[in-house]
VOPAGU-2260 file (C-alpha; in pm, 1 decimal, decimal comma):
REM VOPAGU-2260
SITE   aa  ch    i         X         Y         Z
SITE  UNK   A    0   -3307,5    2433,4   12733,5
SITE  UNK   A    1   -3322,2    2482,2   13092,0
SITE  UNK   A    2   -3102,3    2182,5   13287,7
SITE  UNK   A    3   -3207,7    2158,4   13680,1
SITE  UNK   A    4   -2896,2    1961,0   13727,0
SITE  UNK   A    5   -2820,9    1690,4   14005,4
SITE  UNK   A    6   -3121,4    1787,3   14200,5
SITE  UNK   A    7   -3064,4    1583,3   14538,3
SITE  UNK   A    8   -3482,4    1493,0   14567,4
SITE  UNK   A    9   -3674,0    1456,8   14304,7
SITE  UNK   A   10   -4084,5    1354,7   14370,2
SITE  UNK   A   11   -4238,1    1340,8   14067,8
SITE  UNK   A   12   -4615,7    1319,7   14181,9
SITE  UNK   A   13   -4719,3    1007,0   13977,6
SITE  UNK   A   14   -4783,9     792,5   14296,6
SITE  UNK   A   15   -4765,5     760,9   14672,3
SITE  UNK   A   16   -4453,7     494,6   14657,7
SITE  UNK   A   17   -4138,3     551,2   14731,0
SITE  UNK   A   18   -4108,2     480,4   14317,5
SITE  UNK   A   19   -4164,7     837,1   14246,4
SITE  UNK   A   20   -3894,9     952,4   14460,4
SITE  UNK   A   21   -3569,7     968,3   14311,7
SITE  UNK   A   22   -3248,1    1120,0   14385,7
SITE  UNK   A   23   -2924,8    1233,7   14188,2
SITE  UNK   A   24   -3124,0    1320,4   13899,0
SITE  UNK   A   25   -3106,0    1596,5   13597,2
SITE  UNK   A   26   -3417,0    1751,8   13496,4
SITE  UNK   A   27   -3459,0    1914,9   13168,5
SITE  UNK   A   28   -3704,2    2162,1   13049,5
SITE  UNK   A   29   -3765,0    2307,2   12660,6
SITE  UNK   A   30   -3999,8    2524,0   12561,3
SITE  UNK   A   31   -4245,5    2515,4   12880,2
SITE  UNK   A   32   -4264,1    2135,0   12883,4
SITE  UNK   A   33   -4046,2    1900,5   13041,1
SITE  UNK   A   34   -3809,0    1736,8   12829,3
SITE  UNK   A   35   -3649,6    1463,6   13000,2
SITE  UNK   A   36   -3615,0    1315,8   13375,5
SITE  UNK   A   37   -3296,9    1081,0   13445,7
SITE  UNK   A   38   -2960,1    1020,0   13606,9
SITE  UNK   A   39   -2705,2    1244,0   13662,3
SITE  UNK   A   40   -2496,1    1329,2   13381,3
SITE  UNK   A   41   -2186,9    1447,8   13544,4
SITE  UNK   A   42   -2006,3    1504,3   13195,3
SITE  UNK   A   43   -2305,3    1722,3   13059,7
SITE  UNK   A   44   -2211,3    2023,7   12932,7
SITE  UNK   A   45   -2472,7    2331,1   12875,6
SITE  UNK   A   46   -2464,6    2472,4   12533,2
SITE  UNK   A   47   -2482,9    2795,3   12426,0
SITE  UNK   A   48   -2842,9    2877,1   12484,3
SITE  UNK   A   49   -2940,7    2637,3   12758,2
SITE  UNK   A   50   -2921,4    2725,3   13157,8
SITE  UNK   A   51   -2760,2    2492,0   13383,7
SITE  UNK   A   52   -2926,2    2514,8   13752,7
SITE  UNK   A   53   -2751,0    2339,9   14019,9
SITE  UNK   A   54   -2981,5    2190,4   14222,8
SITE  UNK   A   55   -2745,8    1950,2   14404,3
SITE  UNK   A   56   -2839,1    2090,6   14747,7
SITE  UNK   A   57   -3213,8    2125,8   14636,2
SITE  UNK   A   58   -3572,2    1935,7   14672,6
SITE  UNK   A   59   -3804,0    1961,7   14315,2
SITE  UNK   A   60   -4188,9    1853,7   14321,6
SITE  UNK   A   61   -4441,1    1923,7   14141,3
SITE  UNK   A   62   -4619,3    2212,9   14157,3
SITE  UNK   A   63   -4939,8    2200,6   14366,0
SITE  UNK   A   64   -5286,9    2132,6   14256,3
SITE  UNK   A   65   -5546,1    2292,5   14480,5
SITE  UNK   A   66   -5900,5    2147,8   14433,8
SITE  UNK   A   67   -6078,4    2358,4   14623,6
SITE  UNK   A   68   -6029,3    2740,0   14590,2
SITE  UNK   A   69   -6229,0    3052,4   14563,7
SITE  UNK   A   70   -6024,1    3322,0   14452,9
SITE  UNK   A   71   -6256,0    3577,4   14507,9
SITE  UNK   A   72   -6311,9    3483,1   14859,0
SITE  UNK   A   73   -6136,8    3775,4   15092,5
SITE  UNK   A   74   -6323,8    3694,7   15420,4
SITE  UNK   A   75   -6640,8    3626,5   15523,0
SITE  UNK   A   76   -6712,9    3941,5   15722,7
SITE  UNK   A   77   -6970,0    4234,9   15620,4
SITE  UNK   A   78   -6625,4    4429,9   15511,7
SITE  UNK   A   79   -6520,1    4139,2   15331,9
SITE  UNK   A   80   -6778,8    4038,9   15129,0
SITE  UNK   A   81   -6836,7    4405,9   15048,7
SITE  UNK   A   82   -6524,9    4431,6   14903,2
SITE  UNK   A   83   -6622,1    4114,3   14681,0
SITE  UNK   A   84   -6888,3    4273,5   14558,3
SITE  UNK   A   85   -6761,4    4611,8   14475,5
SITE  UNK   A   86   -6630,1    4783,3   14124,7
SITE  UNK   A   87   -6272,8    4693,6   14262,7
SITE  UNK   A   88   -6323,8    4350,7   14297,0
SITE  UNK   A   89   -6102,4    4274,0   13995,7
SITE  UNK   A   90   -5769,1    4422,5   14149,3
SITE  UNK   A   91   -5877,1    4187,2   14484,3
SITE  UNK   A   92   -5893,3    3894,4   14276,6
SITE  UNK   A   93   -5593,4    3968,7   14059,7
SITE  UNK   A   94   -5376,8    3975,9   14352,7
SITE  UNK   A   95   -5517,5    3667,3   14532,7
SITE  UNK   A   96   -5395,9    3525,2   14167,0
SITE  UNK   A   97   -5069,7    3606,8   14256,8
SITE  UNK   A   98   -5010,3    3497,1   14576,5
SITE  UNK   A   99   -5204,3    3170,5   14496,4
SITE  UNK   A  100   -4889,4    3097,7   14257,6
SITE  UNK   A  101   -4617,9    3281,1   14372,4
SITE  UNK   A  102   -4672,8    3240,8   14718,1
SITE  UNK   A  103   -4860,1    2892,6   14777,7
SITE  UNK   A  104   -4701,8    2737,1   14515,8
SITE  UNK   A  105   -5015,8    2606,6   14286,9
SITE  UNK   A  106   -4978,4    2633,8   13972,0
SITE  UNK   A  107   -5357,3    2484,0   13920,4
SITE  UNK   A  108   -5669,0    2538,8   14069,0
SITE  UNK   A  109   -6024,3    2424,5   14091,0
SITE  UNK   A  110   -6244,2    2692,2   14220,3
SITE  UNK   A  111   -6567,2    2604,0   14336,0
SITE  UNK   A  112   -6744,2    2901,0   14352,6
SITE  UNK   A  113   -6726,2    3284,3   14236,9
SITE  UNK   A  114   -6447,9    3264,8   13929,3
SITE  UNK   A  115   -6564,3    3349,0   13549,9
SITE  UNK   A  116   -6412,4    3250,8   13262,5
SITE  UNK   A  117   -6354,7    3626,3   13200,9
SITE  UNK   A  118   -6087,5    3541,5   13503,3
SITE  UNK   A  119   -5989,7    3191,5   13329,9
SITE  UNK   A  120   -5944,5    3370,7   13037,3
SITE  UNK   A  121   -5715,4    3645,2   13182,0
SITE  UNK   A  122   -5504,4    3376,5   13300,7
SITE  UNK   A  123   -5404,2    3200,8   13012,0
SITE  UNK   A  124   -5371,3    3492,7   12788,8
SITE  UNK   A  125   -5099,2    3602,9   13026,1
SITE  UNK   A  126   -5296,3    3930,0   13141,1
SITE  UNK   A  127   -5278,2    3818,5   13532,6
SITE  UNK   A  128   -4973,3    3598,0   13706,5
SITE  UNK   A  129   -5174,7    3271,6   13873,4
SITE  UNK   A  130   -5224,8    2963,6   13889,6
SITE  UNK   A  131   -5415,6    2786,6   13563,7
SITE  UNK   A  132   -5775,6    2746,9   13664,1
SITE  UNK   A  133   -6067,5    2496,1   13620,2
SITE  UNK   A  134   -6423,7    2660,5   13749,4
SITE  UNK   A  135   -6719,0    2565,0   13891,1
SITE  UNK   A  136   -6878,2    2955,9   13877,3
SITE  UNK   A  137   -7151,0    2889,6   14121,7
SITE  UNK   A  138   -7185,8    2705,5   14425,2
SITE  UNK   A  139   -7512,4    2545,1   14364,4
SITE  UNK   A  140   -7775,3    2585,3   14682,6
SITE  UNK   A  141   -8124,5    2592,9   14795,2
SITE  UNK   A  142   -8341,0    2939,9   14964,7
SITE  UNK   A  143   -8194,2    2965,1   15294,3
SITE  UNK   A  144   -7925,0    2734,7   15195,3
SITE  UNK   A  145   -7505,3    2776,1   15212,5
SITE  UNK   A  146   -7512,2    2993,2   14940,3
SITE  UNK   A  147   -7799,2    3195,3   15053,5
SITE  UNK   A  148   -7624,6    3533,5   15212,0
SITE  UNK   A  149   -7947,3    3758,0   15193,7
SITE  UNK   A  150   -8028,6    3760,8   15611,7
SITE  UNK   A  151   -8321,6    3769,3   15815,0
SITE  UNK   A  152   -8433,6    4117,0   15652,5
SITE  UNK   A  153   -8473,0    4065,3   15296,2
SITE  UNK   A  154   -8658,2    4177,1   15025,4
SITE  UNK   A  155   -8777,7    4032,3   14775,2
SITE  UNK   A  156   -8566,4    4116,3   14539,4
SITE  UNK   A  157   -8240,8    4138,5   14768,3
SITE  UNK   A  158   -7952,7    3916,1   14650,7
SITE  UNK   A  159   -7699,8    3696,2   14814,4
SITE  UNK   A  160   -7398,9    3858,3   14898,1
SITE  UNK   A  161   -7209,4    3551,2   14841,7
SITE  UNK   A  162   -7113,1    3516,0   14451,6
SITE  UNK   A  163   -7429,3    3736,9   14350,1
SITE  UNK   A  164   -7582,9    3685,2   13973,0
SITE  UNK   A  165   -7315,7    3919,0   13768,2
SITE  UNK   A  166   -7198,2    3921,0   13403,5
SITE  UNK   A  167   -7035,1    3572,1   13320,1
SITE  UNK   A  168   -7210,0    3426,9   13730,9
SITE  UNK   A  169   -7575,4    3326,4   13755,2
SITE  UNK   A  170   -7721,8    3316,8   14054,2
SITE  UNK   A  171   -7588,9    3032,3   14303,2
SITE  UNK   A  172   -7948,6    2978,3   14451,4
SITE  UNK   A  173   -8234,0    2748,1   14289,1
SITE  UNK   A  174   -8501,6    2589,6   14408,7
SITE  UNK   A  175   -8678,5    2246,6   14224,6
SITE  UNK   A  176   -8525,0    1988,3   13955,2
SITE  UNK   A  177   -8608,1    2274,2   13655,4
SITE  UNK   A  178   -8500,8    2565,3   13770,8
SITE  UNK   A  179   -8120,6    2366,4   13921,1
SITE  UNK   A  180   -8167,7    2220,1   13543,9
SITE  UNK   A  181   -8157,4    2534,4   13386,3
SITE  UNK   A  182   -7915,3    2674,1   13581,4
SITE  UNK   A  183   -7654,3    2367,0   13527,6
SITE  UNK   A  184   -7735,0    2466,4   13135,5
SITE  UNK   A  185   -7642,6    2857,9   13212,8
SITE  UNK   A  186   -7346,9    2748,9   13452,0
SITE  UNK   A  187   -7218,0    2528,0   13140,6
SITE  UNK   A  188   -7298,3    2810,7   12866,5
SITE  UNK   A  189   -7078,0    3054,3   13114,4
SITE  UNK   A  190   -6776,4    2786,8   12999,0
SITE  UNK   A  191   -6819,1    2583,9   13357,2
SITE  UNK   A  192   -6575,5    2282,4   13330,5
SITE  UNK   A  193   -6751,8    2125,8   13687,4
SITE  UNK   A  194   -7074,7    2134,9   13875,7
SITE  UNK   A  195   -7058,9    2261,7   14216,9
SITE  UNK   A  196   -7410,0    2230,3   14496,0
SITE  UNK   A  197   -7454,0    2192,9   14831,3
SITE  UNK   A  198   -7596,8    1869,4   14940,6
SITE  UNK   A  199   -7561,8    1970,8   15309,2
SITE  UNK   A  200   -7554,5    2278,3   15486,7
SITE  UNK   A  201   -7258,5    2466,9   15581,7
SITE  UNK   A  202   -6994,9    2567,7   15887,3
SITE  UNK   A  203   -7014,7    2927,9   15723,7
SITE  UNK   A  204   -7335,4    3002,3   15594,8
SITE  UNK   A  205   -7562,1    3229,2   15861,2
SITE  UNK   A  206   -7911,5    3104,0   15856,1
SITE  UNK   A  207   -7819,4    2720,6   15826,6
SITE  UNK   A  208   -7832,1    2410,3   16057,1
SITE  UNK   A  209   -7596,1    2095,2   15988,2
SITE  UNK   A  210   -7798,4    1825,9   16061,5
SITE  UNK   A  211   -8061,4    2041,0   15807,6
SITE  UNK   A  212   -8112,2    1903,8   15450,3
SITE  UNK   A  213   -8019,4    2131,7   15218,4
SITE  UNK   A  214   -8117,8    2010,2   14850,0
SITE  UNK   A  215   -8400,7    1744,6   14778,3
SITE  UNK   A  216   -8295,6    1370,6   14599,6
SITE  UNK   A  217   -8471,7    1518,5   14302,5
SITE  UNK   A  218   -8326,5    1831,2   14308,8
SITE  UNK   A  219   -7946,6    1683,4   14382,5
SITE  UNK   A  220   -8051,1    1366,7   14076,8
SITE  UNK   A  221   -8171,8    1658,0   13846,1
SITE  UNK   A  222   -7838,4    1845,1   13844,9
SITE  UNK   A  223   -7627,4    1582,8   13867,0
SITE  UNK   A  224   -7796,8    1461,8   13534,4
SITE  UNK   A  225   -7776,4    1711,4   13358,2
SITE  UNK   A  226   -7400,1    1814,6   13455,8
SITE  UNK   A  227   -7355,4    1438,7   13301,4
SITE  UNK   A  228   -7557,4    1518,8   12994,6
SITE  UNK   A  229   -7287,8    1840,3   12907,5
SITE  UNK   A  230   -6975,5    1615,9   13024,6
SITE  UNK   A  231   -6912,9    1779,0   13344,7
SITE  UNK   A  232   -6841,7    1628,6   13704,7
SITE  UNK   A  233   -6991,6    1727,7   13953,9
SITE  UNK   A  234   -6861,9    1844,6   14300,1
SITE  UNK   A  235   -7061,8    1838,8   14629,5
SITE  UNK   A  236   -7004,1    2039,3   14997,7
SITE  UNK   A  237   -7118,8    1801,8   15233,0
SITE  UNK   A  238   -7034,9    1768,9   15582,3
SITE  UNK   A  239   -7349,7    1567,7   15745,5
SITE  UNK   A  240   -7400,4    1176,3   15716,1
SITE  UNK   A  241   -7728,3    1303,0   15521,9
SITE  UNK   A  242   -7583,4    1509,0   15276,2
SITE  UNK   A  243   -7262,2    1312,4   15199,6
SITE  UNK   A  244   -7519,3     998,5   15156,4
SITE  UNK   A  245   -7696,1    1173,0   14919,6
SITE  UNK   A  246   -7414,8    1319,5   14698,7
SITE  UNK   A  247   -7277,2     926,3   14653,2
SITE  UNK   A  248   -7625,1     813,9   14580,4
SITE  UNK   A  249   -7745,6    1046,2   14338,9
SITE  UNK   A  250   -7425,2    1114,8   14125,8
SITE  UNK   A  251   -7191,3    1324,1   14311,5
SITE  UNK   A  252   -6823,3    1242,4   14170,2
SITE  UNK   A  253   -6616,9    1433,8   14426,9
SITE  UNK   A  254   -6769,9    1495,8   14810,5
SITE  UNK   A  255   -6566,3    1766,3   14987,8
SITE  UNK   A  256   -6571,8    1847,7   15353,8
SITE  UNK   A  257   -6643,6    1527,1   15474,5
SITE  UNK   A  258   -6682,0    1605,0   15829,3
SITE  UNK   A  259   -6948,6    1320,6   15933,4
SITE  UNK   A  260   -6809,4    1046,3   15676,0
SITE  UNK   A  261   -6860,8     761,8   15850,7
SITE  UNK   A  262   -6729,9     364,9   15739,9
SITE  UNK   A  263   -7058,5     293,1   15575,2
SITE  UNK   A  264   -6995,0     605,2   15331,8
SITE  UNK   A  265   -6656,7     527,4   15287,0
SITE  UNK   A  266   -6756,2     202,7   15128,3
SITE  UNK   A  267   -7101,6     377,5   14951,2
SITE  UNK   A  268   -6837,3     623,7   14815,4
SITE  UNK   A  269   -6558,9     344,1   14740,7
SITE  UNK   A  270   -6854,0     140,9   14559,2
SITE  UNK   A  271   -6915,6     459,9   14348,1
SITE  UNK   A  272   -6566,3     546,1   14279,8
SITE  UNK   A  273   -6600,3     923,3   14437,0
SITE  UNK   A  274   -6319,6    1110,5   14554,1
SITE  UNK   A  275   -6330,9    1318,5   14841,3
SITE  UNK   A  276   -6130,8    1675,5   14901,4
SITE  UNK   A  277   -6182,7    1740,3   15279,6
SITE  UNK   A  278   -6040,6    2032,8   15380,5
SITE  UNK   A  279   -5887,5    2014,6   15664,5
SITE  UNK   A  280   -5701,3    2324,1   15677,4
SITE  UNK   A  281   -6034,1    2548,2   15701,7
SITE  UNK   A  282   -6162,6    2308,2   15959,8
SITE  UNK   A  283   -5908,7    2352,5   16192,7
SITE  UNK   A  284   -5842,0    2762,5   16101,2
SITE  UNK   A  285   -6226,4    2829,1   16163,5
SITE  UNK   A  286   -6226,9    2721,1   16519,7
SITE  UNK   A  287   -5948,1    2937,2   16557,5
SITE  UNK   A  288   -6124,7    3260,6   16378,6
SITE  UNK   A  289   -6259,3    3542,5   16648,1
SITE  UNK   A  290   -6471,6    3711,7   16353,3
SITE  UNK   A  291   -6724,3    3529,4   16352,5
SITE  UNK   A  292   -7106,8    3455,4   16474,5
SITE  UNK   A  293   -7170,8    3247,3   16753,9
SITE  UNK   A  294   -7346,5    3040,6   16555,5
SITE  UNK   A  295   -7074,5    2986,2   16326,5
SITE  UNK   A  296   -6844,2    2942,2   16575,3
SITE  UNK   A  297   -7057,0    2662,8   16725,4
SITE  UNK   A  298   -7055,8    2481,8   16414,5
SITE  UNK   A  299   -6719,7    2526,1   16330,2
SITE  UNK   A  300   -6652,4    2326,2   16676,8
SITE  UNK   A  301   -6878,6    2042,4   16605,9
SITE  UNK   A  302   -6738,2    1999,0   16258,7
SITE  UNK   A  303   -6342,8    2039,1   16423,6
SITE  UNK   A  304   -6460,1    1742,5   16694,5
SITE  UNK   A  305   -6512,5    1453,9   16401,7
SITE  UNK   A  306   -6346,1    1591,3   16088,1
SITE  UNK   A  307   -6007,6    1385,6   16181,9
SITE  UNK   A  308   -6193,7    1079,2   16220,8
SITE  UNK   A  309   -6381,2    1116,3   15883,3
SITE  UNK   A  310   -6028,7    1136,8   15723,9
SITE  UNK   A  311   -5902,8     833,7   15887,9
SITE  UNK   A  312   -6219,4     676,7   15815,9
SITE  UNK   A  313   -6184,5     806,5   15417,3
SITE  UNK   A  314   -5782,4     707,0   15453,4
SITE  UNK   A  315   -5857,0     343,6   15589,2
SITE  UNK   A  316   -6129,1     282,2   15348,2
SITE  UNK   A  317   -5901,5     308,1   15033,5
SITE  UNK   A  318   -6086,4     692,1   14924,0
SITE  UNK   A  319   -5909,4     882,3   14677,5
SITE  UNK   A  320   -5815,6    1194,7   14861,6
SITE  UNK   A  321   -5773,6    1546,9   14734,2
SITE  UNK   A  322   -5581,2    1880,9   14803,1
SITE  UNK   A  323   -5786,4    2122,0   14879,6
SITE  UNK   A  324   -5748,4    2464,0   15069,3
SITE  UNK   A  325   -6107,2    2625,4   15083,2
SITE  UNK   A  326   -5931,6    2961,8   15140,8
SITE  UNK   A  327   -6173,1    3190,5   15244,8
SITE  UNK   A  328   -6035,9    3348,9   15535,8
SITE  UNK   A  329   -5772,9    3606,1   15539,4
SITE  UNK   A  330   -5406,7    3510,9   15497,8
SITE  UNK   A  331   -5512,7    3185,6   15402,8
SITE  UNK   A  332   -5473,1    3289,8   15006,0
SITE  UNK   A  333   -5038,7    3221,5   14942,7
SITE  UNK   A  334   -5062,5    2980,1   15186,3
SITE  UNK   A  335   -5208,9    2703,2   15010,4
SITE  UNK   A  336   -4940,9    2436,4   15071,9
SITE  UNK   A  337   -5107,7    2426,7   15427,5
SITE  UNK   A  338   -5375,3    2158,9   15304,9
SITE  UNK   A  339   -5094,5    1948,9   15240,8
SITE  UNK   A  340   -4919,5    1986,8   15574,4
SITE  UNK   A  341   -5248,6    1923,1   15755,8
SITE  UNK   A  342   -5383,9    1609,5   15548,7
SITE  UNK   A  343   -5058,3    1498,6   15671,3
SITE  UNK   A  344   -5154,7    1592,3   16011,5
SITE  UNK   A  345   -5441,7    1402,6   15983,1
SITE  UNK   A  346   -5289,3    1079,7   15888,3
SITE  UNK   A  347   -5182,5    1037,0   15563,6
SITE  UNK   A  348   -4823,5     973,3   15512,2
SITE  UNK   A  349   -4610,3    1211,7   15361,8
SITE  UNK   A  350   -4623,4    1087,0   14992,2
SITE  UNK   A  351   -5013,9    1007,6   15027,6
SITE  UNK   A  352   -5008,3    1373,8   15079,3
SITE  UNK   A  353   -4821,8    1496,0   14848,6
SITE  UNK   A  354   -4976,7    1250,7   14573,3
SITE  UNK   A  355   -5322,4    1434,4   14697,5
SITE  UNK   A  356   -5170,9    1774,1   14606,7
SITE  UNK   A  357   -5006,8    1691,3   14275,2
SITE  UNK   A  358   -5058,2    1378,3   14021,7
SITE  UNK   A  359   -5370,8    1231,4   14191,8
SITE  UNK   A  360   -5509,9    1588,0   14204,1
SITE  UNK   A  361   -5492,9    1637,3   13857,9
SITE  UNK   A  362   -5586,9    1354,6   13715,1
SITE  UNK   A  363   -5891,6    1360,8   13886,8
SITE  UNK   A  364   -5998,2    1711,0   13806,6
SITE  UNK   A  365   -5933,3    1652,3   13401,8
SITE  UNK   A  366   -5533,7    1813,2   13403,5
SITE  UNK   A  367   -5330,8    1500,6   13190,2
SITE  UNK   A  368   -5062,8    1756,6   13105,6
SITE  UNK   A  369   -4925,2    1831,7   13477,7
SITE  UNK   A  370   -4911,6    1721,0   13803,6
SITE  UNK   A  371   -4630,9    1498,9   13739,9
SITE  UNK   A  372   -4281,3    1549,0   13612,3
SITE  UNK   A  373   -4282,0    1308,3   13353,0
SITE  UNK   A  374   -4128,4    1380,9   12959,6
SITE  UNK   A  375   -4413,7    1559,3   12769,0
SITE  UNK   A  376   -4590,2    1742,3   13074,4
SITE  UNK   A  377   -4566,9    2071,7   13142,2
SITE  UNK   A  378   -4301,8    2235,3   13338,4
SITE  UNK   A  379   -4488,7    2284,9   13674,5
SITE  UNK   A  380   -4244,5    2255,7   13926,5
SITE  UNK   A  381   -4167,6    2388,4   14303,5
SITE  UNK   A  382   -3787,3    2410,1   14404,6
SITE  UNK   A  383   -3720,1    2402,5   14755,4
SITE  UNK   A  384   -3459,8    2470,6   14942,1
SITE  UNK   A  385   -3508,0    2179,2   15214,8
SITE  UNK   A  386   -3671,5    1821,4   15219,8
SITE  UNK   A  387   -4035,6    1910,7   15180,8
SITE  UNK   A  388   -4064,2    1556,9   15083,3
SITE  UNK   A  389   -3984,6    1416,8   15399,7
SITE  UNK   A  390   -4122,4    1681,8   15598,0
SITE  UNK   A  391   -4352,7    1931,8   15456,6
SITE  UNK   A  392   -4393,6    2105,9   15765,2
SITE  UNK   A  393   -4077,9    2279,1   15587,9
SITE  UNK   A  394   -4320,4    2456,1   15370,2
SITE  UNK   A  395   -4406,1    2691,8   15607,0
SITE  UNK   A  396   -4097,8    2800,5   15722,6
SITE  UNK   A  397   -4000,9    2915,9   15421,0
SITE  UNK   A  398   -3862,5    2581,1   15197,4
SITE  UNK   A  399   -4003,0    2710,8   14851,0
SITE  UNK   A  400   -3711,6    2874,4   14673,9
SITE  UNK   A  401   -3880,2    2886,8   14356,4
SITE  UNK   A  402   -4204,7    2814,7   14173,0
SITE  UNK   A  403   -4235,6    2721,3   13821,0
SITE  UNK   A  404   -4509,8    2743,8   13576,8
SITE  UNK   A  405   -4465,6    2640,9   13194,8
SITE  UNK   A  406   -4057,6    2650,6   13205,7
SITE  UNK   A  407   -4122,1    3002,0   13343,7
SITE  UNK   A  408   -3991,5    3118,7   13706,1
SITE  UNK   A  409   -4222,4    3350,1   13940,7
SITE  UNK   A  410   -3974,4    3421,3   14248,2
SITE  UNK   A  411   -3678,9    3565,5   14126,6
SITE  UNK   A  412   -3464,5    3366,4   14344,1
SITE  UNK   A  413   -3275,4    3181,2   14133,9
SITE  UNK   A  414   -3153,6    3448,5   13827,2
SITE  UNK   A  415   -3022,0    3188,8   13606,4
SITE  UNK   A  416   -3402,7    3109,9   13528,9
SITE  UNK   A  417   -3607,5    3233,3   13284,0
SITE  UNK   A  418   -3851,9    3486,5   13495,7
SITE  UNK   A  419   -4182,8    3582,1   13462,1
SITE  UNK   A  420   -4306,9    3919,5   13626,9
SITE  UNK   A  421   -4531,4    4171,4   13677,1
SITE  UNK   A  422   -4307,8    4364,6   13382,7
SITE  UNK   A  423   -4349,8    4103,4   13144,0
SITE  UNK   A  424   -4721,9    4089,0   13209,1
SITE  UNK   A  425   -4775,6    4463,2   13118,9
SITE  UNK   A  426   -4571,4    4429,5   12829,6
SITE  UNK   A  427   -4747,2    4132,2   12714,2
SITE  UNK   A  428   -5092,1    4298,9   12748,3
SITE  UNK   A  429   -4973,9    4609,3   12561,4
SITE  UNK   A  430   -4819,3    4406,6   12292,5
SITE  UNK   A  431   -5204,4    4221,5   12255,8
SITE  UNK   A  432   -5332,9    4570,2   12232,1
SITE  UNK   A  433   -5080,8    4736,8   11969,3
């Protein structure tokens, strides 16, 4: 048994009260779950094969839950997407893995857009270090819509160089209620545990305008049907008052972006019980980004002029609200706990975000075995070597001692833990092979 003992902060991600804070308390952890959470036993005593942390001086939360990631998203120049696309793009990915965990400290993931379950897979048979992952596969879009990276000079036959159709991906673009039908049946056939289209166009995408349309009611209805006919949610990028209005209305469960959310959605939305992710991070780190189109850059600044207000709006309106990071710029992979910092900047209160990043997050996205240390969960955990609670600004400067994933430590900085590395990976693909 592993004993985090006296831990001086405890936040244990099952609300946004100051209930789930707790201090003075013993954590213990057997065999990748935890075992118990509760007062301070100063007379415990370790036994022979357990491990007694002191974490007197030291700040545990739950690992992070990111709910909107795309781990084989590198950049979005010509280079970039290249890369993607290339026989290597496996060793890319594998290593975005890693620093998604070790680095940004999530320990689950939604991606919405570009993982397989051949990736999944790799995951939880221990072949790769990341975070667990729930995927979407595609990002659903019209011709000419976010997902459509062909350019003004294709052929017929050219394909997106976003997510292209490859073994375990069908193609992200459809056009009409049967063919987005069909492809929400080959999506789910691929192991898909979530829907993912664009009901609006994108800050991103090259050939499309925001106030634009992107999908059709029928189209948007017809997935969103279907998804709900093979158990799955569905997810929606919308940033205009057009396309977040029709994600609420025609099924959408969680609307991400948010930029143009306005009062009237927020109570459309809070009518429908949606969630909403809105990624602030990205917002704010695309105005910032020199590599990119003029175009893009002109819609990244009318997107960074409301997006605050939307949250506030989505805040004061009572909205479930979501971590998540939309990485797709470099050095924004291992730096996931940024979302959290800057949903805070926007206006939530420290525990609102950090309830958004960890119990809230997984509940939401279908995880009722983490996301909050609770008896019977698993062992998820982040321990920090400062107050992240109180100010997670401390996350970037360097806070996260260690980071936790079933009972098992990533970092290496504290010895007395149980570690998982790169070693143990090898050996546990060789020993699956023998």
């Amino acid at each position: 048994m592993i004993i985090l003992s006296n831990i001086q902060k405890l936040y244990d991600g099952s609300s946004s009260t100051a209930a789930a804070v707790q201090t003075g308390v013993d954590l213990c952890i057997d065999k990748g779950r935890v075992a118990s959470v509760g007062r301070h036993d100063a007379e415990r005593r370790a036994g022979p094969e357990d491990v007694l942390v002191d974490c007197s001086h030291r700040t545990v939360t739950p690992g992070l839950i990111d709910c909107h990631g795309h781990i084989t998203a590198l950049g979005l120049s010509g280079e970039a997407l290249a890369k993607t696309n290339s026989p290597a793009a496996f060793v890319y990915v594998e290593k975005v893995l890693y620093e998604t965990l070790v680095n940004g400290g999530v320990t689950s993931l939604r991606d919405v857009g570009g993982a397989t379950d051949a990736m999944k897979r790799m995951v939880d048979e221990g072949v790769v270090i990341g975070p667990r992952l729930k995927i979407a596969i595609c990002m659903l879009s019209s011709t000419g819509g976010h997902a459509d990276f062909r350019g003004p000079d294709r052929c017929h036959a050219t394909m997106s160089a976003l997510w292209p159709a490859a073994p375990g991906r069908p193609s992200s673009i459809v056009d009409g209620p049967w063919e987005a039908r069909k492809r929400v049946r080959e999506i789910a056939a691929c192991g898909g545990d979530l829907i993912k289209l664009c009901t609006s166009p994108g800050v991103a995408s090259p050939s499309d305008r925001l106030e634009h349309r992107d999908f059709s009611p029928k189209e948007i209805e017809a997935i969103c049907e279907e998804a709900t006919a093979r158990g799955l949610r569905v997810a929606a990028h919308a940033h205009s008052v057009s396309g977040i209005g029709l994600a609420i209305e025609h099924g959408v469960h969680d609307i991400q972006h948010i930029s143009y959310m306005d009062e009237r959605l927020v109570e459309l939305a809070f009518e429908k019980n949606c969630t909403v992710t809105p990624t602030s991070w990205i917002i704010s780190a695309l105005q910032d980004e020199d590599d990119l189109s003029d175009f893009v850059k002109d819609k990244a600044k009318q997107v960074g002029e409301v997006h605050a207000k939307a949250v506030e709006h989505a805040r004061s309106g009572g909205l479930k609200i979501l971590m998540g990071t939309d990485a797709v710029l470099p050095g924004m992979h291992g730096r996931n706990f940024m979302e959290l910092i800057h949903l805070h900047r926007d206006g939530l209160s420290e525990l609102e975000a950090w309830h958004s990043s960890t119990g809230l997050a997984a509940d939401e996205i279908g995880l009722d075995d983490t996301g909050i240390l609770q008896a019977g969960k698993r062992a998820d955990l982040l321990i920090c070597d400062a107050d992240v609670v109180a100010d997670p600004e401390r996350l970037d400067k360097g806070a996260i001692l260690e980071v936790m994933k079933d009972g098992e430590a990533y970092r290496g900085a504290i010895t007395e833990l149980p570690q998982r590395t790169f070693e143990h990976t090898v050996r546990n693909l060789l020993g699956e092979r023998s």
